[in-house]
PDB file of N, CA, C and O in Angstrom, chain B, residues numbered from 101:
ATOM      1  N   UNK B 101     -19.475   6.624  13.948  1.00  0.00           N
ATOM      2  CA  UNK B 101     -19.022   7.934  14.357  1.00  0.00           C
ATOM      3  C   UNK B 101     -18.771   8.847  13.164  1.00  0.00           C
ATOM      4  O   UNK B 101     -18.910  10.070  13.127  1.00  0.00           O
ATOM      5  N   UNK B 102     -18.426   8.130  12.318  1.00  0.00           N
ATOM      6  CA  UNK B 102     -18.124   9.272  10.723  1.00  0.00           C
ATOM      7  C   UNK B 102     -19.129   9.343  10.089  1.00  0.00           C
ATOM      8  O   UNK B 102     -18.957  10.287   9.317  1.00  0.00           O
ATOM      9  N   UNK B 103     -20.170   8.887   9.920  1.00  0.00           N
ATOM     10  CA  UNK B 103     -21.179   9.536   9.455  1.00  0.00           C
ATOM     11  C   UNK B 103     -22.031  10.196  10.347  1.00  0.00           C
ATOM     12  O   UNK B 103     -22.985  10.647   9.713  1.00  0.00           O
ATOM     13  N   UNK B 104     -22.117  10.495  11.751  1.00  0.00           N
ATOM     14  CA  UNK B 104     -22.412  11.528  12.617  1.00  0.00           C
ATOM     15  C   UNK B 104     -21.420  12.302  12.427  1.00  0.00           C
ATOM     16  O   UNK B 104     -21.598  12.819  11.324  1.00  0.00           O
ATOM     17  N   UNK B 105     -20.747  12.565  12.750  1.00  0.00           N
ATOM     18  CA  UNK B 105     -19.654  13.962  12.588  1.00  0.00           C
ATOM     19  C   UNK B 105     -19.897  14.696  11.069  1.00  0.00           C
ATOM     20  O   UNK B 105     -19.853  15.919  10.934  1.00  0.00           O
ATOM     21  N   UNK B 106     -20.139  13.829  10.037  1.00  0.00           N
ATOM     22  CA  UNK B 106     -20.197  14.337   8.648  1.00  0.00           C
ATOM     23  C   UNK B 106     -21.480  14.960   9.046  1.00  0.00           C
ATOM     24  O   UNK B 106     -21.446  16.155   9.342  1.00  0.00           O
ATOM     25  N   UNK B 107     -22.385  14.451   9.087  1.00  0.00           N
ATOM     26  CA  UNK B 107     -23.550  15.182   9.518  1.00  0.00           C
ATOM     27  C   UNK B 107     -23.647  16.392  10.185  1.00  0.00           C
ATOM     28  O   UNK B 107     -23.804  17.405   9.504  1.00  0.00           O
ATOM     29  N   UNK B 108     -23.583  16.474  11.372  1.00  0.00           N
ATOM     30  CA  UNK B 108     -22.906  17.575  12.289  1.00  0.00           C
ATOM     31  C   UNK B 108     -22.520  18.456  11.634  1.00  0.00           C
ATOM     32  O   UNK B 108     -23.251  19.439  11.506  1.00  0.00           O
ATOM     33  N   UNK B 109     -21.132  18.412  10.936  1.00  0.00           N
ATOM     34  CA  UNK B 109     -20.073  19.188   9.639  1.00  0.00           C
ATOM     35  C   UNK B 109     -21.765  19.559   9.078  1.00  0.00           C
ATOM     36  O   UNK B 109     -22.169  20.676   9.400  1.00  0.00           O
ATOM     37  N   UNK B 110     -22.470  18.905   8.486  1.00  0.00           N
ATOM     38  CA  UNK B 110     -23.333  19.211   6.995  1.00  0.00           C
ATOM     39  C   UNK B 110     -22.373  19.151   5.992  1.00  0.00           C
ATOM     40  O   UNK B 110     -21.948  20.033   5.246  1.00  0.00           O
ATOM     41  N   UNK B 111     -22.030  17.678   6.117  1.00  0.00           N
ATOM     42  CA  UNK B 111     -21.422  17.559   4.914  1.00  0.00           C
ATOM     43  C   UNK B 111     -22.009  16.601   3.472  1.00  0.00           C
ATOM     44  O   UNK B 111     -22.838  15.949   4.108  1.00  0.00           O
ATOM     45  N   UNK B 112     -22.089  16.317   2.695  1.00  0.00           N
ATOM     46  CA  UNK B 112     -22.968  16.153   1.707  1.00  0.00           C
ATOM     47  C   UNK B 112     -22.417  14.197   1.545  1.00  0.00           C
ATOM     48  O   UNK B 112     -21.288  13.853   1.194  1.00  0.00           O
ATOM     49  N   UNK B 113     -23.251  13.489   1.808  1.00  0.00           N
ATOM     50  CA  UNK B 113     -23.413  12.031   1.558  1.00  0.00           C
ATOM     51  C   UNK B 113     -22.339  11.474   0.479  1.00  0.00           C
ATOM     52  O   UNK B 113     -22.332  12.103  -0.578  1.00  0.00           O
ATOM     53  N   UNK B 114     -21.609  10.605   0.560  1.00  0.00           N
ATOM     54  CA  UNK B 114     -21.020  10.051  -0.600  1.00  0.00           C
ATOM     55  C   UNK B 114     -22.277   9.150  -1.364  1.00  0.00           C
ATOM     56  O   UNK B 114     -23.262   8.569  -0.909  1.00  0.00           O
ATOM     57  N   UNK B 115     -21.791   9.314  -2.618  1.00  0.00           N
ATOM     58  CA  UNK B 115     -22.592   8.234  -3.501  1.00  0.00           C
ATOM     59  C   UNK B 115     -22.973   7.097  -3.551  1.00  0.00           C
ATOM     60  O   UNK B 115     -23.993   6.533  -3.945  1.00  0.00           O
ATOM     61  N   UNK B 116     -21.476   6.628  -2.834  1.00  0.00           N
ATOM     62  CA  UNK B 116     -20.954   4.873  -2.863  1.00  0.00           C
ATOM     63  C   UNK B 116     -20.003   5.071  -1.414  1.00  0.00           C
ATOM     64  O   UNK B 116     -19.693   6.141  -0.891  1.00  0.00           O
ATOM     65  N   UNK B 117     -19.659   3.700  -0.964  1.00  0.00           N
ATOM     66  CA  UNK B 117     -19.254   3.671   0.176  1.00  0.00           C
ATOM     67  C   UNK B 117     -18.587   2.476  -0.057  1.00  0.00           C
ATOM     68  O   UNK B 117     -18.930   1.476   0.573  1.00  0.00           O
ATOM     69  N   UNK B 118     -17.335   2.412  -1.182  1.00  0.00           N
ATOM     70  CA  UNK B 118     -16.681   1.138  -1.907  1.00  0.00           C
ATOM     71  C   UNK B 118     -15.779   0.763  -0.173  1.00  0.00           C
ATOM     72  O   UNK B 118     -15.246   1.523   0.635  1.00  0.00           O
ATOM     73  N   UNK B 119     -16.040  -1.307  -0.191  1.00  0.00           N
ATOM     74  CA  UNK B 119     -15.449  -1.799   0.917  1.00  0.00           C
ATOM     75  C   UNK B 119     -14.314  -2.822   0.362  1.00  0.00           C
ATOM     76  O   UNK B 119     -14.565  -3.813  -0.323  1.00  0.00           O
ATOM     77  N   UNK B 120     -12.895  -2.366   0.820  1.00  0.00           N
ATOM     78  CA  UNK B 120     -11.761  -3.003   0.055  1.00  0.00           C
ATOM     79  C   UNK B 120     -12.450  -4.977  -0.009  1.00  0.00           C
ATOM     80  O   UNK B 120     -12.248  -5.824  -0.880  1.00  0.00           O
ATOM     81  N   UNK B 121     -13.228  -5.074   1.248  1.00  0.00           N
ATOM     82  CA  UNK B 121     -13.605  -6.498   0.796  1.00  0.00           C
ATOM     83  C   UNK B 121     -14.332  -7.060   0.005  1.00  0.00           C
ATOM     84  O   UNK B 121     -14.308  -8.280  -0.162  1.00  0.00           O
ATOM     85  N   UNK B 122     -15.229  -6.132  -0.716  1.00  0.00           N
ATOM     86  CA  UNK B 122     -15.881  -6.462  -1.733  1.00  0.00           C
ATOM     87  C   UNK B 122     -15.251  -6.501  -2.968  1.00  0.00           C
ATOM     88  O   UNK B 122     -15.810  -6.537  -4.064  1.00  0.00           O
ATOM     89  N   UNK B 123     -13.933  -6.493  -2.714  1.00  0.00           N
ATOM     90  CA  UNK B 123     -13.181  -6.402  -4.053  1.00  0.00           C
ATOM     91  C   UNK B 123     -11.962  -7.227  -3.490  1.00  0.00           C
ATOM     92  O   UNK B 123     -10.940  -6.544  -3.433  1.00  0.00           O
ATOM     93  N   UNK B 124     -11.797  -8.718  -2.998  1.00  0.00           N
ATOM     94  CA  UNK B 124     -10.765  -9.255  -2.467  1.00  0.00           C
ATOM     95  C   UNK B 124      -9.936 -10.262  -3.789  1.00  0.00           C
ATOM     96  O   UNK B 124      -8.723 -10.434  -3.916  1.00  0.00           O
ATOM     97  N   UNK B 125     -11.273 -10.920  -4.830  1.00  0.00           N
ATOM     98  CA  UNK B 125     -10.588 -11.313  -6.270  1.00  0.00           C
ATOM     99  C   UNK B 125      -9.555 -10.543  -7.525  1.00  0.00           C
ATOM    100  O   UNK B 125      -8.728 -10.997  -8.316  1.00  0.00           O
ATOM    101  N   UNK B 126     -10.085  -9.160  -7.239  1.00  0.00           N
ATOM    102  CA  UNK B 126      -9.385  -7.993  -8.221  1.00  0.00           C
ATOM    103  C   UNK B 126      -8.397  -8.011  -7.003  1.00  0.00           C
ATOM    104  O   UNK B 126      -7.420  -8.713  -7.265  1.00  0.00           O
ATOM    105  N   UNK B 127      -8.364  -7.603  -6.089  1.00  0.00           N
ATOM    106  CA  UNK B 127      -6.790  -7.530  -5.221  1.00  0.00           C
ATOM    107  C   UNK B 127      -5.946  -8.551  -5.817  1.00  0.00           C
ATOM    108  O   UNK B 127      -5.088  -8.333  -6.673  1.00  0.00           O
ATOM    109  N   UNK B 128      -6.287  -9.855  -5.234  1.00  0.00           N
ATOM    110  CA  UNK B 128      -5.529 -10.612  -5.213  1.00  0.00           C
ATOM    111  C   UNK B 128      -5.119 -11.020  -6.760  1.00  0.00           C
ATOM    112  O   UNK B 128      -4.239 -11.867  -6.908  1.00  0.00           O
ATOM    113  N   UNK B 129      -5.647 -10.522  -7.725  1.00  0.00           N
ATOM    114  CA  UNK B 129      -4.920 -10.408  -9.159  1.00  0.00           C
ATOM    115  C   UNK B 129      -4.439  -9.590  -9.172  1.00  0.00           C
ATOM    116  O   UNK B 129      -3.779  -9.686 -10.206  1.00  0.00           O
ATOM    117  N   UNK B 130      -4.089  -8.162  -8.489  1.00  0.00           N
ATOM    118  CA  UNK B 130      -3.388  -7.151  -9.106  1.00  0.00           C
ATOM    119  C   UNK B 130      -2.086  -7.846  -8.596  1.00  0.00           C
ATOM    120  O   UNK B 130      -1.141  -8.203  -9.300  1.00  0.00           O
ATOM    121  N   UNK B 131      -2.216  -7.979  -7.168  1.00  0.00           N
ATOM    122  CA  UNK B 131      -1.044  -8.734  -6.138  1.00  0.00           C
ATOM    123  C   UNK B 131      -0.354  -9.709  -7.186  1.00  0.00           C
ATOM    124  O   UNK B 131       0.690  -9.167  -7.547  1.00  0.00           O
ATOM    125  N   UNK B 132      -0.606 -11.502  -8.108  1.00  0.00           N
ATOM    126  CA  UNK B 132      -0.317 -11.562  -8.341  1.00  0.00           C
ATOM    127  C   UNK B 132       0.142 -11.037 -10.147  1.00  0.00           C
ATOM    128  O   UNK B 132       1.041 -11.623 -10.751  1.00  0.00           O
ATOM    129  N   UNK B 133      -0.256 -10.457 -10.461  1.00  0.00           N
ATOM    130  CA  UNK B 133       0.496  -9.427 -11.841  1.00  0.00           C
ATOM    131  C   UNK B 133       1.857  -8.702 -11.163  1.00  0.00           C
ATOM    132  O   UNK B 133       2.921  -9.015 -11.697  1.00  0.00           O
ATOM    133  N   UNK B 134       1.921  -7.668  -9.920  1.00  0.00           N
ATOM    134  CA  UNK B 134       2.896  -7.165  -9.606  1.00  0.00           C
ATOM    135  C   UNK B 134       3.877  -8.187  -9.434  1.00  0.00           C
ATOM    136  O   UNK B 134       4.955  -7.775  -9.865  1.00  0.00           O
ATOM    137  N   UNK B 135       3.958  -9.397  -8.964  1.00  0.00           N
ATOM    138  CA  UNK B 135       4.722 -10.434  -8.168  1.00  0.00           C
ATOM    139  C   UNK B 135       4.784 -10.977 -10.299  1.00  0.00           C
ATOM    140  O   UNK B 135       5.844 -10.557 -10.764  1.00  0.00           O
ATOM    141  N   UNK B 136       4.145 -11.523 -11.102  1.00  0.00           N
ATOM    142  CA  UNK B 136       4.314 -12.040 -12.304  1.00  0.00           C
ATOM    143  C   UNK B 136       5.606 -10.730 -12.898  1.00  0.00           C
ATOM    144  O   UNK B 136       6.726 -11.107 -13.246  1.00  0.00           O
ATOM    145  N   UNK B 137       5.306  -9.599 -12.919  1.00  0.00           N
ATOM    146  CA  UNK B 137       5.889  -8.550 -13.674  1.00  0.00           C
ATOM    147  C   UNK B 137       7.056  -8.292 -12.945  1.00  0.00           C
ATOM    148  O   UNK B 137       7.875  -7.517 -13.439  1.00  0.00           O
ATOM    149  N   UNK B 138       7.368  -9.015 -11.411  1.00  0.00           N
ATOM    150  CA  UNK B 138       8.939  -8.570 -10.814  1.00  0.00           C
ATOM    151  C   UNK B 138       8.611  -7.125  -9.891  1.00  0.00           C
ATOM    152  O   UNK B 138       9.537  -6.480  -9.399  1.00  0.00           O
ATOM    153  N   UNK B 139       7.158  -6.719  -9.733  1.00  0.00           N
ATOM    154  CA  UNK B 139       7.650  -5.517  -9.198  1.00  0.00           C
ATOM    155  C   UNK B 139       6.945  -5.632  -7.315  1.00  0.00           C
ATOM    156  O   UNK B 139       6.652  -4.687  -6.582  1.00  0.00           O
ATOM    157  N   UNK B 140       6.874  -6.907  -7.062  1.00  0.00           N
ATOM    158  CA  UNK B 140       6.344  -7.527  -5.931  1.00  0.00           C
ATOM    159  C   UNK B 140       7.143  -8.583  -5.630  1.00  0.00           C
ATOM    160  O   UNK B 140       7.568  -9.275  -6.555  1.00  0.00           O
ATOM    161  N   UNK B 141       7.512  -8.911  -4.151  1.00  0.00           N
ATOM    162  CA  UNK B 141       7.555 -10.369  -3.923  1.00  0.00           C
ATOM    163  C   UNK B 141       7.201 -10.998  -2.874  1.00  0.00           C
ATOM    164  O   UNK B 141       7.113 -10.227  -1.918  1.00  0.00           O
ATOM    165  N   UNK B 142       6.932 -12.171  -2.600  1.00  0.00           N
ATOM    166  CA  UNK B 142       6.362 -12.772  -1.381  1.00  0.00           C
ATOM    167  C   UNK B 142       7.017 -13.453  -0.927  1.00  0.00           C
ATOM    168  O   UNK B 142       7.562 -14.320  -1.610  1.00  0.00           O
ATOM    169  N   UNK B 143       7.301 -13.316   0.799  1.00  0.00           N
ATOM    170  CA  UNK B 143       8.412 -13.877   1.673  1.00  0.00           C
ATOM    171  C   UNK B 143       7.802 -15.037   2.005  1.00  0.00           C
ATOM    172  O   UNK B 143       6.669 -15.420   1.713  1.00  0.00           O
ATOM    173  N   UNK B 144       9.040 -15.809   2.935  1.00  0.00           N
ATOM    174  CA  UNK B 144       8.411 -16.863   2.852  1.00  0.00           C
ATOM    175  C   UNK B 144       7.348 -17.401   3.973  1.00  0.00           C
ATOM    176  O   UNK B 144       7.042 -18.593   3.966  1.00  0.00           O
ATOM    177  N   UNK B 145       6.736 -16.414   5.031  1.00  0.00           N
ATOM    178  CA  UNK B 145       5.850 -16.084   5.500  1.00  0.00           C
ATOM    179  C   UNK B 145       4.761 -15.815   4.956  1.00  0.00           C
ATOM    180  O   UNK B 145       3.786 -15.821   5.708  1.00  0.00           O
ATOM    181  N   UNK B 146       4.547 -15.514   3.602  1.00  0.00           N
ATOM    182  CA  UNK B 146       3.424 -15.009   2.962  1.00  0.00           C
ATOM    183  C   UNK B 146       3.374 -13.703   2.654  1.00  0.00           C
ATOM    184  O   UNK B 146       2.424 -13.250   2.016  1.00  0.00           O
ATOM    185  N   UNK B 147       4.137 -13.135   2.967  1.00  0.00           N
ATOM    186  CA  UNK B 147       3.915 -11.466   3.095  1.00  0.00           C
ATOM    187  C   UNK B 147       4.454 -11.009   1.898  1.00  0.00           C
ATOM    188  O   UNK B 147       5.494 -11.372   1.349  1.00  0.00           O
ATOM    189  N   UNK B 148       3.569 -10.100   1.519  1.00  0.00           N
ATOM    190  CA  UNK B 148       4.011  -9.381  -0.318  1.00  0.00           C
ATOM    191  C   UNK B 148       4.134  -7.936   0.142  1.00  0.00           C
ATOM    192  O   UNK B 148       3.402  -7.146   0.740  1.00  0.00           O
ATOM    193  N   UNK B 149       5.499  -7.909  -0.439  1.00  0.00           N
ATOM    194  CA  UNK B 149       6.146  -6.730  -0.452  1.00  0.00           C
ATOM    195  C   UNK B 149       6.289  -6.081  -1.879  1.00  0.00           C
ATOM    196  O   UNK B 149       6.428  -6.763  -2.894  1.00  0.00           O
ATOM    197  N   UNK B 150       6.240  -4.562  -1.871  1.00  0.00           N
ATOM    198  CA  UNK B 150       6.308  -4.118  -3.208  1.00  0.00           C
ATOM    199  C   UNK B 150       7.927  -3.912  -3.483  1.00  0.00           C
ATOM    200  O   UNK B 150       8.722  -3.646  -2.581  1.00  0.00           O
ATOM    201  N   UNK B 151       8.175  -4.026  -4.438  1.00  0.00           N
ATOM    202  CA  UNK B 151       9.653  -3.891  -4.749  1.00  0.00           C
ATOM    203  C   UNK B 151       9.683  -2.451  -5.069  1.00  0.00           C
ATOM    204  O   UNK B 151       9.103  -2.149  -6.112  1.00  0.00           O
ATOM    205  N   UNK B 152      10.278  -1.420  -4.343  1.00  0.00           N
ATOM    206  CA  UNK B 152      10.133  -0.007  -4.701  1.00  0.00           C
ATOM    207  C   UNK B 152      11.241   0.371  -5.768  1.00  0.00           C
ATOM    208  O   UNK B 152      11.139   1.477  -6.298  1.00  0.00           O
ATOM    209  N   UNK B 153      12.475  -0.599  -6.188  1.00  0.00           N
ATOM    210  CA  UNK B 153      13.010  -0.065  -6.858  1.00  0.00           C
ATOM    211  C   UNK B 153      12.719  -0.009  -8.476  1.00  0.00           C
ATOM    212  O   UNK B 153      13.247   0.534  -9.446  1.00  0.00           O
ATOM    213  N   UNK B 154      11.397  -1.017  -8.193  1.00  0.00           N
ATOM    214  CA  UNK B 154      11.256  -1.280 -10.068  1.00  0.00           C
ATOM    215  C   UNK B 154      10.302   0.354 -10.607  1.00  0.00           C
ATOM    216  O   UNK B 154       9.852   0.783 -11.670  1.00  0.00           O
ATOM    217  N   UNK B 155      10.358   0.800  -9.281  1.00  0.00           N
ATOM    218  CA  UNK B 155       9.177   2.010  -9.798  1.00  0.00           C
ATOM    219  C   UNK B 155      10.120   3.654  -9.468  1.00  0.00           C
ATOM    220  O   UNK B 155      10.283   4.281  -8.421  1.00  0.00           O
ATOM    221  N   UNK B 156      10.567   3.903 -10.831  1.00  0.00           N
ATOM    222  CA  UNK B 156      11.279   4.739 -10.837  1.00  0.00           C
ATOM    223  C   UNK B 156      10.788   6.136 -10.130  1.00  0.00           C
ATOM    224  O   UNK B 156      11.571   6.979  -9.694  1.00  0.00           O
ATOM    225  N   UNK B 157       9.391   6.236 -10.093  1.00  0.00           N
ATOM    226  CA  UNK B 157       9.334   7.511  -9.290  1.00  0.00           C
ATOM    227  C   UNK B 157       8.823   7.426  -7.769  1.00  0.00           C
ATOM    228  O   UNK B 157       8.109   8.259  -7.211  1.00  0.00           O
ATOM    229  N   UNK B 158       9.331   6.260  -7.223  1.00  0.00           N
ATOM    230  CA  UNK B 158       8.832   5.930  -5.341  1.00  0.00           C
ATOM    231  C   UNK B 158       9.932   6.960  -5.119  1.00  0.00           C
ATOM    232  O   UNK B 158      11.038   7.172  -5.617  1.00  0.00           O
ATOM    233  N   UNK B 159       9.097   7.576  -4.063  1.00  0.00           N
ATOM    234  CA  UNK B 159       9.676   9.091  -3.075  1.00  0.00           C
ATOM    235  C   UNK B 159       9.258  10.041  -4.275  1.00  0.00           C
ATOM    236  O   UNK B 159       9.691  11.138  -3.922  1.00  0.00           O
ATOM    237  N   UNK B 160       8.794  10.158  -5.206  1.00  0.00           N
ATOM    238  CA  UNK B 160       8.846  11.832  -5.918  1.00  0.00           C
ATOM    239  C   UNK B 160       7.836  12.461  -4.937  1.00  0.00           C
ATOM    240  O   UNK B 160       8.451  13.211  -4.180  1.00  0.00           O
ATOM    241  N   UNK B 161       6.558  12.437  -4.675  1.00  0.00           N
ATOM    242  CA  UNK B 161       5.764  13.223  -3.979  1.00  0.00           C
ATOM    243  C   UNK B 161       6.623  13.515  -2.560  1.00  0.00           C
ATOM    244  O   UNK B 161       6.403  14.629  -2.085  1.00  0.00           O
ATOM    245  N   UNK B 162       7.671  12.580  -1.741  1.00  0.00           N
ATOM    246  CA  UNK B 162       7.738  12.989  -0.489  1.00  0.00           C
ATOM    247  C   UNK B 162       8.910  13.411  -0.811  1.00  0.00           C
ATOM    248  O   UNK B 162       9.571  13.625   0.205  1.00  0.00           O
ATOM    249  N   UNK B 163       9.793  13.756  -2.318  1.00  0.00           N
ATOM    250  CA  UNK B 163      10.673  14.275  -2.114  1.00  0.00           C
ATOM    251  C   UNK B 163      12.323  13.535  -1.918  1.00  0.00           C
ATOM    252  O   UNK B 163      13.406  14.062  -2.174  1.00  0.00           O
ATOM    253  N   UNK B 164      12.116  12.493  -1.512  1.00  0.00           N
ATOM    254  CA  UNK B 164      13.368  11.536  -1.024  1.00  0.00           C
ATOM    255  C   UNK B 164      13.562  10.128  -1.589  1.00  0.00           C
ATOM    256  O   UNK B 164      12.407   9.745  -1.774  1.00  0.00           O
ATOM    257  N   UNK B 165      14.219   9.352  -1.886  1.00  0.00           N
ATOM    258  CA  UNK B 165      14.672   8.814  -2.826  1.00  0.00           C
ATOM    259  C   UNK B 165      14.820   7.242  -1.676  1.00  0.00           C
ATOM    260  O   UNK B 165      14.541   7.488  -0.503  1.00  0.00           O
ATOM    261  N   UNK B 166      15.087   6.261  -1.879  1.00  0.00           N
ATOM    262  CA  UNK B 166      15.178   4.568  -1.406  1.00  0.00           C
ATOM    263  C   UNK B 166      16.206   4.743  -0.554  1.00  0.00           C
ATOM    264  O   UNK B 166      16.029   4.610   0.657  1.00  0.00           O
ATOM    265  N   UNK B 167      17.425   5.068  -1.084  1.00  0.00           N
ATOM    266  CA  UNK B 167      18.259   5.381  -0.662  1.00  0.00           C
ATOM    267  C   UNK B 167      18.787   6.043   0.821  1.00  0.00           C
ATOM    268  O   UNK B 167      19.745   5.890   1.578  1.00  0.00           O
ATOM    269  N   UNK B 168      17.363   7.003   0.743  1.00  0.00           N
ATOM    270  CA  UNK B 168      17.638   7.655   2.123  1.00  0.00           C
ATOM    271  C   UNK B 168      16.375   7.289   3.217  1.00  0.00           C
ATOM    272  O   UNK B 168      16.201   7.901   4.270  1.00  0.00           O
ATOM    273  N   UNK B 169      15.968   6.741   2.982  1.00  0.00           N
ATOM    274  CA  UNK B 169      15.051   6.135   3.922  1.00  0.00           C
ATOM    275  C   UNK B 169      15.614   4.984   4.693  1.00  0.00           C
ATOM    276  O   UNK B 169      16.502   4.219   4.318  1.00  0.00           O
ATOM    277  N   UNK B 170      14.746   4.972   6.209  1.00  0.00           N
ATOM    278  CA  UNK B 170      15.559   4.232   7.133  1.00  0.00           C
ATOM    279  C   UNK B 170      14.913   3.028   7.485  1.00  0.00           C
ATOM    280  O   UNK B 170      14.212   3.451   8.404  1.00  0.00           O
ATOM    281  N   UNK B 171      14.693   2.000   7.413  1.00  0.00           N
ATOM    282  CA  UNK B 171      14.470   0.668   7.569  1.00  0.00           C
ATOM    283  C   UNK B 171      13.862   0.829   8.766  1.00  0.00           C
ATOM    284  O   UNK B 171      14.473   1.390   9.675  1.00  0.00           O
ATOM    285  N   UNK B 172      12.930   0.492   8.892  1.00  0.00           N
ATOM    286  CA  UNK B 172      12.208   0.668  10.699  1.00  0.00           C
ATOM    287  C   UNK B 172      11.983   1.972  11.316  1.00  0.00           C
ATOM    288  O   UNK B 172      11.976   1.812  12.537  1.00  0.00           O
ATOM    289  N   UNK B 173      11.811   3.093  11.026  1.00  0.00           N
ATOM    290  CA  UNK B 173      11.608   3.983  11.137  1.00  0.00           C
ATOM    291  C   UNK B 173       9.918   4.376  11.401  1.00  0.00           C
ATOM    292  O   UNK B 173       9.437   5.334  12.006  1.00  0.00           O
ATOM    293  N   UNK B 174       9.385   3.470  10.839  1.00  0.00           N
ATOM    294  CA  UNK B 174       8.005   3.324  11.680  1.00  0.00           C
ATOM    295  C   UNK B 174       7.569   2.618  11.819  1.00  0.00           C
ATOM    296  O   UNK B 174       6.529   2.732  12.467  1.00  0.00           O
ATOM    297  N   UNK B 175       7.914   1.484  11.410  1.00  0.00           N
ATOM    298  CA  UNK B 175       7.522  -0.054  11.659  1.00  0.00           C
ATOM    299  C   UNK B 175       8.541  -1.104  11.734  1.00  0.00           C
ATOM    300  O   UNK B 175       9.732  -0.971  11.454  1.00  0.00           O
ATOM    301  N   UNK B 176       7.935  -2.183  12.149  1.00  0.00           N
ATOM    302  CA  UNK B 176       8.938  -2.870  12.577  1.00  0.00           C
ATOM    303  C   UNK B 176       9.629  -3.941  11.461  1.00  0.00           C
ATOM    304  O   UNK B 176       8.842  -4.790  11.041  1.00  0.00           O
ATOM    305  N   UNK B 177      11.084  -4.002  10.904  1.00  0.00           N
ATOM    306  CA  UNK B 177      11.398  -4.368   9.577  1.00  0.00           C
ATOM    307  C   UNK B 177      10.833  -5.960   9.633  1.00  0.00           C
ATOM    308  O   UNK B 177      10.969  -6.740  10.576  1.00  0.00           O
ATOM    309  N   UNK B 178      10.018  -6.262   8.072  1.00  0.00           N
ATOM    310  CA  UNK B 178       9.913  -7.840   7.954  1.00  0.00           C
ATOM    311  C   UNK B 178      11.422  -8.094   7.632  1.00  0.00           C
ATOM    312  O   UNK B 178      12.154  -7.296   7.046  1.00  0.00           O
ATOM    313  N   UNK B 179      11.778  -9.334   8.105  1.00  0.00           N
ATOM    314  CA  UNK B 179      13.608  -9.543   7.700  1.00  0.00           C
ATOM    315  C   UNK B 179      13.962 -10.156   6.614  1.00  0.00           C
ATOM    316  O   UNK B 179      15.082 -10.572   6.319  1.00  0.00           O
ATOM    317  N   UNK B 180      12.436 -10.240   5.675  1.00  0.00           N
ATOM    318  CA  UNK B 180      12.659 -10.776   4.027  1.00  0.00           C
ATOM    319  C   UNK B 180      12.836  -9.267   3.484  1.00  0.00           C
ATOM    320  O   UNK B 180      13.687  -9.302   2.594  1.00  0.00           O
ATOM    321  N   UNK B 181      12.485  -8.305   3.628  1.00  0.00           N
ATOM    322  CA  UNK B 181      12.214  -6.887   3.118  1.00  0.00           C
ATOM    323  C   UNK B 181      13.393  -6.794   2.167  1.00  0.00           C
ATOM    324  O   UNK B 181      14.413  -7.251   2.683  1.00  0.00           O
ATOM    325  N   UNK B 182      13.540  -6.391   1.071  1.00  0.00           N
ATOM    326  CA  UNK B 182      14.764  -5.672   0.175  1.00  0.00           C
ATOM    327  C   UNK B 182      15.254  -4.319   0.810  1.00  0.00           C
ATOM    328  O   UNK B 182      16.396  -4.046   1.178  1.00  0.00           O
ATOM    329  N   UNK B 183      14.020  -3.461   0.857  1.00  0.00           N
ATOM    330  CA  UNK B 183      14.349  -2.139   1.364  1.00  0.00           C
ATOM    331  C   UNK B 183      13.091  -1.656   2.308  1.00  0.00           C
ATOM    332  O   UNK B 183      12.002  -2.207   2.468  1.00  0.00           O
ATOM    333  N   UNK B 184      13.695  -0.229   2.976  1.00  0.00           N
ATOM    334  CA  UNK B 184      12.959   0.013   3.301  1.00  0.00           C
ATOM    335  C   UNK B 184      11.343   0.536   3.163  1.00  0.00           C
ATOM    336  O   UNK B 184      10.679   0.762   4.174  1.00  0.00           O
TER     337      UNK B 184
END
């Protein structure tokens, strides 16, 4: 459907058409570097969470700070989570 509609539009072809699965070895090293460096961790479900407080500017683009954000507010909280 998105490359009919782009069409339609006349909109001009991308170059490349990069698929996050063709790149699942570089993921899973960045994943563990964040989790090596403290700024990730993995529950004991498996699930890797980013640690937002090691990154001093999480919220500058939206403006709002760790602090004021609400835990479940659009999803449903994992109950290993640090924050929201």
């Amino acid at each position: 459907q998105y490359y009919e509609a782009a069409k339609v539009m006349n909109l001009l072809p991308a170059t490349h058409y990069p698929k996050a699965t063709e790149h699942i070895p570089e993921i899973i090293a960045l994943i563990e570097m964040l989790i090596e460096k403290g700024h990730a961790y993995a529950a004991s479900n498996g699930d890797v969470y980013f640690r937002v407080r090691t990154f001093s500017d999480y919220g500058k683009l939206s403006g709002r700070n760790v602090d004021d954000l609400m835990s479940g507010a659009r999803i449903e909280v994992g109950e290993e989570k640090e924050d929201p």
